[in-house]
OpenMM code with the backbone's topology and positions (N, CA, C; nanometers):
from openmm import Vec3, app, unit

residues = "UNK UNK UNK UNK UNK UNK UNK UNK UNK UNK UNK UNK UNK UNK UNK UNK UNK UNK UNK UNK UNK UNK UNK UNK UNK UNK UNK UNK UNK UNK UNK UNK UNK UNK UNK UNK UNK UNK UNK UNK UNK UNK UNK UNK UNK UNK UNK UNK UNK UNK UNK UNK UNK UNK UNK UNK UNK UNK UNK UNK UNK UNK UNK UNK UNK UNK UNK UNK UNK UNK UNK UNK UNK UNK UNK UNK UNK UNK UNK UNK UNK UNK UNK UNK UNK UNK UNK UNK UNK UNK UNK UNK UNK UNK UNK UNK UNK UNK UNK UNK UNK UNK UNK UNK UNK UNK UNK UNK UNK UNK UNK UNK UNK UNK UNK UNK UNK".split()
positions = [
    Vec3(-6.1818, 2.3895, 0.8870),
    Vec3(-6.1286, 2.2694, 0.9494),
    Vec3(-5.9917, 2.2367, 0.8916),
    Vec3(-5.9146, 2.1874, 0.9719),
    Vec3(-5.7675, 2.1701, 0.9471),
    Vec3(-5.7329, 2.0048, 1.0168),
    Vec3(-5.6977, 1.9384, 0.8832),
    Vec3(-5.6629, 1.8100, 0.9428),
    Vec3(-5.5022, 1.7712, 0.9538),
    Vec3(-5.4707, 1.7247, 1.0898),
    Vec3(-5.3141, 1.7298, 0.9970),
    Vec3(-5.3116, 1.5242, 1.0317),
    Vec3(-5.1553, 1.4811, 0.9695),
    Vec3(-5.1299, 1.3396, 0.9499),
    Vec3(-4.9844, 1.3343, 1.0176),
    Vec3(-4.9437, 1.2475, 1.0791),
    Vec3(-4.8118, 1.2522, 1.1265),
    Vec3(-4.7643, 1.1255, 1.0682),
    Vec3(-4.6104, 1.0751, 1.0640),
    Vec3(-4.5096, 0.9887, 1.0548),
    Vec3(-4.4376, 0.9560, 1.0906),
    Vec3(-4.3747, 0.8802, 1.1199),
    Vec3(-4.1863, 0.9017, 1.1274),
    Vec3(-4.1875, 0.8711, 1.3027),
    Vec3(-4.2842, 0.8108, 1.3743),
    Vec3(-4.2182, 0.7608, 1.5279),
    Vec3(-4.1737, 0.6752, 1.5158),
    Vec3(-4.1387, 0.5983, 1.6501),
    Vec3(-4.0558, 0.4560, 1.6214),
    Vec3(-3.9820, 0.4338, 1.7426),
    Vec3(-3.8984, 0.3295, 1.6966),
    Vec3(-3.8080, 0.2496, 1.8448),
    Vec3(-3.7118, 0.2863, 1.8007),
    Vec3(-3.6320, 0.3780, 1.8998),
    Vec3(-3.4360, 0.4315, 1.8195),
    Vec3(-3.3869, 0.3796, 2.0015),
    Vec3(-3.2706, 0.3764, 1.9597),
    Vec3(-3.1686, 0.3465, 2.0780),
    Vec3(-3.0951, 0.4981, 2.0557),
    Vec3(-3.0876, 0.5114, 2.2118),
    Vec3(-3.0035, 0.6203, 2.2453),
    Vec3(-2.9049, 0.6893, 2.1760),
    Vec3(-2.8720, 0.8232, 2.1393),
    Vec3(-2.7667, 0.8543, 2.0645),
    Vec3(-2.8426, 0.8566, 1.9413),
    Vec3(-2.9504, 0.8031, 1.8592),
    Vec3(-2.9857, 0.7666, 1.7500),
    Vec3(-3.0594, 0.9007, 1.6931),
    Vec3(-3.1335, 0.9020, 1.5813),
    Vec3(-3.2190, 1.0406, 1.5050),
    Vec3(-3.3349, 0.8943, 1.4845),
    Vec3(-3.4587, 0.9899, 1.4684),
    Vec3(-3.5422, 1.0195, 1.4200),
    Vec3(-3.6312, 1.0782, 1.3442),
    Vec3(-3.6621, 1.1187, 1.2545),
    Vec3(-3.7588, 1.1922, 1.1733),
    Vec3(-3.9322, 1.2293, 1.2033),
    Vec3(-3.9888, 1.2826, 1.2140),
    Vec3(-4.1097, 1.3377, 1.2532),
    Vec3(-4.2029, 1.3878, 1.1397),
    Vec3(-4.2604, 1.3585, 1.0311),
    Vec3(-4.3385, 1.4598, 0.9372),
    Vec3(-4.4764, 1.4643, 0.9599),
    Vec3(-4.5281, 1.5997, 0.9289),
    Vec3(-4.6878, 1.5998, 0.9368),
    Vec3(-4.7323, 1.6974, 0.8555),
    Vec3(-4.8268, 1.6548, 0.7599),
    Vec3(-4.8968, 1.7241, 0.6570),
    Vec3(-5.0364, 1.7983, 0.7346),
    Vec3(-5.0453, 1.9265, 0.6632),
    Vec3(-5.1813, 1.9506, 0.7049),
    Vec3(-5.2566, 1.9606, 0.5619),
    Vec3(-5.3975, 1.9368, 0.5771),
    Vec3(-5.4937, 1.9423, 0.5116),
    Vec3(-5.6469, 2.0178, 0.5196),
    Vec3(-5.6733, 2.0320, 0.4726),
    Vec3(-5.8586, 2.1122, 0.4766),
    Vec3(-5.7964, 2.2847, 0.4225),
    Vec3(-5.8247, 2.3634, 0.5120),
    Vec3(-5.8331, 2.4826, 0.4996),
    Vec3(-5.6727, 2.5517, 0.5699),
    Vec3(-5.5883, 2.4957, 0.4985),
    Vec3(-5.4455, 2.5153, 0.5331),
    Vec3(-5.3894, 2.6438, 0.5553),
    Vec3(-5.5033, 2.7828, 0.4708),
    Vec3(-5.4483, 2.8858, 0.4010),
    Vec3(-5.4799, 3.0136, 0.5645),
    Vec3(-5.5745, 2.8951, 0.6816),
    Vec3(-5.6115, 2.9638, 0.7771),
    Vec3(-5.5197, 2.9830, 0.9114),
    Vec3(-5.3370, 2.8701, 0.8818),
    Vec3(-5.2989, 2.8308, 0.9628),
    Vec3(-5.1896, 2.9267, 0.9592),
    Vec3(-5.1434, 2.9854, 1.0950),
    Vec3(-5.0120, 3.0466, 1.1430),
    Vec3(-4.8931, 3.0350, 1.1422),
    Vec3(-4.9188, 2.9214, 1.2318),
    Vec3(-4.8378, 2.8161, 1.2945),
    Vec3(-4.8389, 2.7180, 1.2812),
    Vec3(-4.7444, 2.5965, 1.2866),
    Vec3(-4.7427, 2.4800, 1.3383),
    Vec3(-4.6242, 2.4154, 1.4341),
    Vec3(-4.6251, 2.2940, 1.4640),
    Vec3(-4.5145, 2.2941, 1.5713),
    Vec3(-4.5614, 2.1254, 1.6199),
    Vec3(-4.4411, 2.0959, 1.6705),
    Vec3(-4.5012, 2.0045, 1.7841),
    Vec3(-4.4681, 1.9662, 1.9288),
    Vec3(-4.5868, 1.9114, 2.0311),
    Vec3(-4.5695, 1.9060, 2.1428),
    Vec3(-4.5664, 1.7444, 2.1771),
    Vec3(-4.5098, 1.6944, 2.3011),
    Vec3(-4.5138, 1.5630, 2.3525),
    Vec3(-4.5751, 1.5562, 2.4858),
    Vec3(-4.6024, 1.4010, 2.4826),
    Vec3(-4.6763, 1.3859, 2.6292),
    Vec3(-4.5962, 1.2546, 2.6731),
    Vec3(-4.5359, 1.2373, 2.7686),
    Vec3(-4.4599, 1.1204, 2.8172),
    Vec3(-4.6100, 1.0544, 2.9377),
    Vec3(-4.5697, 0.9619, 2.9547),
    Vec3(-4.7260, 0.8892, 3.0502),
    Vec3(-4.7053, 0.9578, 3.1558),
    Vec3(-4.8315, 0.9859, 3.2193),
    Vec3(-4.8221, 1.0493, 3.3300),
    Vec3(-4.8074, 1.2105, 3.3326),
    Vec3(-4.7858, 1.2685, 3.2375),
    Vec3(-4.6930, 1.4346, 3.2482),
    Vec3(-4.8024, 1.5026, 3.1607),
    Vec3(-4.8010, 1.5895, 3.1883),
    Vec3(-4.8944, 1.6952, 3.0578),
    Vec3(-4.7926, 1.7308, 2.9810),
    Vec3(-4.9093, 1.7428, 2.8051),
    Vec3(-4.8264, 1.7372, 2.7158),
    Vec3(-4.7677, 1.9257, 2.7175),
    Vec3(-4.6140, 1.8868, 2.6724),
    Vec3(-4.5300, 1.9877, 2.6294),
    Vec3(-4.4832, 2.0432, 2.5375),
    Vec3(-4.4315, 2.1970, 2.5095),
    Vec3(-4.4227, 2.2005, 2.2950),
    Vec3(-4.2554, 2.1513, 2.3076),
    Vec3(-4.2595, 2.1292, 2.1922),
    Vec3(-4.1119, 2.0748, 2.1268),
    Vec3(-4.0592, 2.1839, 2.0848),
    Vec3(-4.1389, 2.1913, 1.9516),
    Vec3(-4.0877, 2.3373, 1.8849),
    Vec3(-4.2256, 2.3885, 1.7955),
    Vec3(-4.1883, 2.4895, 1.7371),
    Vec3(-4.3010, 2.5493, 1.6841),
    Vec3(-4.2633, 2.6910, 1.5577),
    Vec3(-4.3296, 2.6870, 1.4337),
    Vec3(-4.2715, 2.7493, 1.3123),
    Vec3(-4.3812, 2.8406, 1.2724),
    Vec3(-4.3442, 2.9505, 1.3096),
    Vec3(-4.4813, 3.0199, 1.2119),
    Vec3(-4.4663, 3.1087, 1.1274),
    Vec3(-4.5740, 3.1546, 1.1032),
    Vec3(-4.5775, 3.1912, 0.9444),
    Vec3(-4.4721, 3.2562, 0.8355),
    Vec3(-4.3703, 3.3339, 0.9299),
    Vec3(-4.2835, 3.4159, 0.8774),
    Vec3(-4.1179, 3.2930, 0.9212),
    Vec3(-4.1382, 3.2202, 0.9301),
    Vec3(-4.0303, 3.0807, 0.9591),
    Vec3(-4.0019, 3.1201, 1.0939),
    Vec3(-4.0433, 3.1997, 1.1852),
    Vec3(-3.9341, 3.2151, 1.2947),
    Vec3(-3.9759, 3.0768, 1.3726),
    Vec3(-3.8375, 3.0148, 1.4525),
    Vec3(-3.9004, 2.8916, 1.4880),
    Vec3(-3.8558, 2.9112, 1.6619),
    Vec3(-3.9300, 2.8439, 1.7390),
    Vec3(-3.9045, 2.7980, 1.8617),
    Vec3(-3.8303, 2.6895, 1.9506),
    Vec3(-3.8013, 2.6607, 2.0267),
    Vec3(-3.7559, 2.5255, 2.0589),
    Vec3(-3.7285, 2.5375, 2.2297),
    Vec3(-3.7810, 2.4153, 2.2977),
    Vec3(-3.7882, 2.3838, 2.4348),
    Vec3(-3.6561, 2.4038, 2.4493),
    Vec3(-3.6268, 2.3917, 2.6077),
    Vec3(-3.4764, 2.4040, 2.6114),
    Vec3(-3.3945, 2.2516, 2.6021),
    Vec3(-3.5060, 2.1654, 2.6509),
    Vec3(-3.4629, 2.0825, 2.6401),
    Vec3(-3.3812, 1.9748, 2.5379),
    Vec3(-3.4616, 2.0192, 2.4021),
    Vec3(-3.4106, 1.9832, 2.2732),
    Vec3(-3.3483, 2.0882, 2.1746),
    Vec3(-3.3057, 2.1794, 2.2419),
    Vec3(-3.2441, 2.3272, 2.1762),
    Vec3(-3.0914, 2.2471, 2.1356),
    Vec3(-3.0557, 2.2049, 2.0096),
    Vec3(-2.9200, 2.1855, 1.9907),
    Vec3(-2.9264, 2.0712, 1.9292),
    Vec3(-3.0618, 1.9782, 1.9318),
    Vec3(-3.0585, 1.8619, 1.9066),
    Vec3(-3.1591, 1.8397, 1.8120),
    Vec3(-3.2953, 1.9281, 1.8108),
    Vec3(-3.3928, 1.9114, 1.7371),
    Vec3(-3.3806, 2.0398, 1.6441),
    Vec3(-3.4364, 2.0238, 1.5057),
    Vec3(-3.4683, 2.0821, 1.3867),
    Vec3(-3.5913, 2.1013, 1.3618),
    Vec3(-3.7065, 2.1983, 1.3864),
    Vec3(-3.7737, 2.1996, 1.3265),
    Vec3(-3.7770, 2.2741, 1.1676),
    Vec3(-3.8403, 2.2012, 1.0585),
    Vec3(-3.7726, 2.2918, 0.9461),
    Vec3(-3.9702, 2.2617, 0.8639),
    Vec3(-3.9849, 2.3779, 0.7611),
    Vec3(-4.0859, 2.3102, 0.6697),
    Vec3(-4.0893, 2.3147, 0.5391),
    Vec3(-4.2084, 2.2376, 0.5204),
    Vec3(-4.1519, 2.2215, 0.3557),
    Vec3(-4.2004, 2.3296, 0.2688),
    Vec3(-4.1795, 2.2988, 0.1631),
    Vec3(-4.1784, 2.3995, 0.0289),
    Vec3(-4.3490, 2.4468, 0.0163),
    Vec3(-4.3682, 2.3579, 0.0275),
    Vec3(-4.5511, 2.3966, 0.0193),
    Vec3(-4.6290, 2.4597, 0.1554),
    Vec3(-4.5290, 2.4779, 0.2582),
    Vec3(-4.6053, 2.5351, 0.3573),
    Vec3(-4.7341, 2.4466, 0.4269),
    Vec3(-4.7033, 2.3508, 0.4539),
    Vec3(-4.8596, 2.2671, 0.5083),
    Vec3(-4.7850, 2.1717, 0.5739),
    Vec3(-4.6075, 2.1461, 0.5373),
    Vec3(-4.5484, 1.9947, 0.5846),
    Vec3(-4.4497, 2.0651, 0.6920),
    Vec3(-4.4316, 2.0374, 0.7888),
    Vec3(-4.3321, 2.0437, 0.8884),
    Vec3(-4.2655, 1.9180, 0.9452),
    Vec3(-4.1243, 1.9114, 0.9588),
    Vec3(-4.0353, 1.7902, 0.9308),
    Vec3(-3.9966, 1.8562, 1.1155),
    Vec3(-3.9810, 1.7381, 1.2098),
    Vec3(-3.9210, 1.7395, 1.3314),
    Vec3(-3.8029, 1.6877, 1.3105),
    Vec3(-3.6689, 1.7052, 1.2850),
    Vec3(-3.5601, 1.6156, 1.2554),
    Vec3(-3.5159, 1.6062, 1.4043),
    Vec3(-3.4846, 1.4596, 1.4287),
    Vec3(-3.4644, 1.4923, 1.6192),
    Vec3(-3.3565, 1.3944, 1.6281),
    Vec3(-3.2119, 1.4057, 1.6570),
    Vec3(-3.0882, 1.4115, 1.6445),
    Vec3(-3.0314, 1.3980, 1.8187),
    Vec3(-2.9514, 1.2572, 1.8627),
    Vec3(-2.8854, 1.2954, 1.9985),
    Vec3(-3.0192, 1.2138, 2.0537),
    Vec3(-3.0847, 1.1381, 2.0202),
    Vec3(-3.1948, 1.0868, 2.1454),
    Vec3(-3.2262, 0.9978, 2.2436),
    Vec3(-3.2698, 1.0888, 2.3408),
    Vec3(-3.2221, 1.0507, 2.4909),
    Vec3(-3.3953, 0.9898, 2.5864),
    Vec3(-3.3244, 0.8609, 2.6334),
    Vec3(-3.4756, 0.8182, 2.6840),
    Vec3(-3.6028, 0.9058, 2.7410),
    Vec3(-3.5271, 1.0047, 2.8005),
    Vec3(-3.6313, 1.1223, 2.8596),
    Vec3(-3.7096, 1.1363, 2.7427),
    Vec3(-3.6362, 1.1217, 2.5784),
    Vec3(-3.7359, 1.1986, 2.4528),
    Vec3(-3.8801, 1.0861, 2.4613),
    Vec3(-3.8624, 0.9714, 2.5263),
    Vec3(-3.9573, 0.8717, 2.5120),
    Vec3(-4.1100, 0.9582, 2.5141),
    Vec3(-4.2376, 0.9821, 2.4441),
    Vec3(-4.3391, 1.0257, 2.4573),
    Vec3(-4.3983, 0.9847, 2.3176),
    Vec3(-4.5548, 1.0459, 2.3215),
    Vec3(-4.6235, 1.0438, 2.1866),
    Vec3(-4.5808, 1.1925, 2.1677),
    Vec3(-4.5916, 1.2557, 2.0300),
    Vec3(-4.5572, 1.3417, 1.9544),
    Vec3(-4.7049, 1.3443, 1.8982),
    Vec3(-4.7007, 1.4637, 1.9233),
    Vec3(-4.8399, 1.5442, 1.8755),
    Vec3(-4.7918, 1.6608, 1.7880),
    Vec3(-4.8548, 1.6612, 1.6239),
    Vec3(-4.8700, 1.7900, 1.5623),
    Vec3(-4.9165, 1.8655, 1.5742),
    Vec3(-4.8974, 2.0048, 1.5556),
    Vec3(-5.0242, 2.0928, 1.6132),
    Vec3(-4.9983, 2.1678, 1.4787),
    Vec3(-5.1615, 2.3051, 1.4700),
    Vec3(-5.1503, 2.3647, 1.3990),
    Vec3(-5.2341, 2.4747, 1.4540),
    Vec3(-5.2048, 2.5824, 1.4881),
    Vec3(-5.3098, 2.7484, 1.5130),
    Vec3(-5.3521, 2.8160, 1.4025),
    Vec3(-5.4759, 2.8195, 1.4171),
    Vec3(-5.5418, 2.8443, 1.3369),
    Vec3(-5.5833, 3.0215, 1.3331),
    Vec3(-5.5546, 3.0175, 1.2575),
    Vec3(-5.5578, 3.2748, 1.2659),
    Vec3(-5.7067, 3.3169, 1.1994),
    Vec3(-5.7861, 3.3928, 1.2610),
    Vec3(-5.7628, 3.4883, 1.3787),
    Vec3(-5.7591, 3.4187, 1.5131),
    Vec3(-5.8397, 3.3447, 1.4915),
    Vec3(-5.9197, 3.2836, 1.6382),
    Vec3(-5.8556, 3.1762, 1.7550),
    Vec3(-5.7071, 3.1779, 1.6987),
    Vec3(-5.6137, 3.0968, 1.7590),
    Vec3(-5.6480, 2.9690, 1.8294),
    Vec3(-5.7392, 2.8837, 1.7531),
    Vec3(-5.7675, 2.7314, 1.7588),
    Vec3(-5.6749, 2.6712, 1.7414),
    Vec3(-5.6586, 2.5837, 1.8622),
    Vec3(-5.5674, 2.4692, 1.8115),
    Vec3(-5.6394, 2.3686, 1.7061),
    Vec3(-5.5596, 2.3198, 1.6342),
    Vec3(-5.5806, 2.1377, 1.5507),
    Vec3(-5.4340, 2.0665, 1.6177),
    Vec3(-5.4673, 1.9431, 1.6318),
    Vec3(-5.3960, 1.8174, 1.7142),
    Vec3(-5.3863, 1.6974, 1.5862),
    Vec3(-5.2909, 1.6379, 1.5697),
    Vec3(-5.2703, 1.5114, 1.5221),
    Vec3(-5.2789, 1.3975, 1.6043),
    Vec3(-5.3008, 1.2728, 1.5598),
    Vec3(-5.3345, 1.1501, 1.6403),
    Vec3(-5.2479, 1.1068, 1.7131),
    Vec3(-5.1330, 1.1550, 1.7271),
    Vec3(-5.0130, 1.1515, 1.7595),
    Vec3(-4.9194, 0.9830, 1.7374),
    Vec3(-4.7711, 1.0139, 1.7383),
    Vec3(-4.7419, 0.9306, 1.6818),
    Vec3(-4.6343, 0.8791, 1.8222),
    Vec3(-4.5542, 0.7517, 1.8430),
    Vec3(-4.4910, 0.7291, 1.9432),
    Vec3(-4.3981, 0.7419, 1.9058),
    Vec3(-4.3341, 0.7891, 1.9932),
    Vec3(-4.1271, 0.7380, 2.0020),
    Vec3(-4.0891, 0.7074, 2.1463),
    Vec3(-4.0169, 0.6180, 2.1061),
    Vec3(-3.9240, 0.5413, 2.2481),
    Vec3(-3.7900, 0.5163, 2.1880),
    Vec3(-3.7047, 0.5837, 2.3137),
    Vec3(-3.5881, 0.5298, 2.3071),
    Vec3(-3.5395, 0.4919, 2.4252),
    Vec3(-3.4639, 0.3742, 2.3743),
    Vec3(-3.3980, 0.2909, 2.4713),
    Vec3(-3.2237, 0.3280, 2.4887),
    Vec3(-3.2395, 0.2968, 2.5891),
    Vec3(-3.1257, 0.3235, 2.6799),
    Vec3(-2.9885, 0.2270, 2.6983),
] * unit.nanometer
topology = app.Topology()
chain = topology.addChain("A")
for resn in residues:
    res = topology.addResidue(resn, chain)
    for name in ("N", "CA", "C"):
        topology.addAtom(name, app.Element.getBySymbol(name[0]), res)
């Protein structure tokens, strides 16, 4: 079992950054990947970006230039640094983590961001 914790949503005005962190916990040593995806109301949720095991990282096109995914030193924390934000970014932010062999997802409680316009 793999628990993860998120941080860092909030109310930014346009143009503004944000920060994103999420720790994982339990059986950490089983995880690949991590990354995160959003869900705006109404839309199915989408990935942001995503880091796995060997650092190579991913990123939507949408936030390609603007978002950072980076992680930390201990391998369990992944930081969303999200830079340039534009009301479209408005959604909950969900952590994720894949779990190896068996490629299970784990989900965080997700956290909000809104930005205003």
């Amino acid at each position: 079992q793999v628990q993860l914790v998120e941080s860092g949503g909030g109310l930014v005005q346009a143009g503004g950054s944000l920060r994103l962190s999420c720790i994982a916990s339990g059986n950490i040593f089983s995880i690949n990947a991590m990354g995160w995806y959003r869900q705006a109301p109404g839309k199915q949720r989408d990935l942001v970006a995503t880091i796995s095991l060997d650092g190579t990282t991913n990123y939507a096109d949408s936030v390609m230039g603007r978002f950072t995914l980076s992680r930390g030193n201990a391998k369990n924390t992944v930081y969303l640094q999200m830079n340039s934000l534009k009301p479209e970014d408005t959604a909950v932010y969900y952590c994720n983590a894949v779990e190896y062999p068996v490629n299970y997802d784990y989900w965080g409680q997700g956290t909000q961001v809104t930005v205003s316009s």
